[in-house]
Steps between C-alpha positions, in 0.01 A plus 500: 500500500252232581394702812402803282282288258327305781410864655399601161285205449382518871654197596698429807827356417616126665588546877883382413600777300511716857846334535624637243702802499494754234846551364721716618531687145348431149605235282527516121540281199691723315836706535345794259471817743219597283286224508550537856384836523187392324438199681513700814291810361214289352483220776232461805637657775339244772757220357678435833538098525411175346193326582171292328132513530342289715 
């Protein structure tokens, strides 16, 4: 998530958050199938991994 706001804000993000790999599949908060559905339809689609701005 950071990585899409740094690219946004054309900022490169911290040279550590390389090593980290996105996840395998998405994680949610909530059990509700349709707040999953929405989360999924109305998210970024570059969110692949954590990171921070450097």
């Amino acid at each position: 998530m950071v990585e899409h706001v740094c690219a946004a804000a054309s900022v490169l993000p911290s040279d550590w958050t390389r090593d980290i790999p996105p996840l395998d599949h998405p994680v949610f908060g909530s059990t509700l199938a349709s707040l999953r559905l929405h989360l999924l339809a109305n998210s970024p689609p570059p969110l692949s991994g954590a990171a921070a701005c450097s």
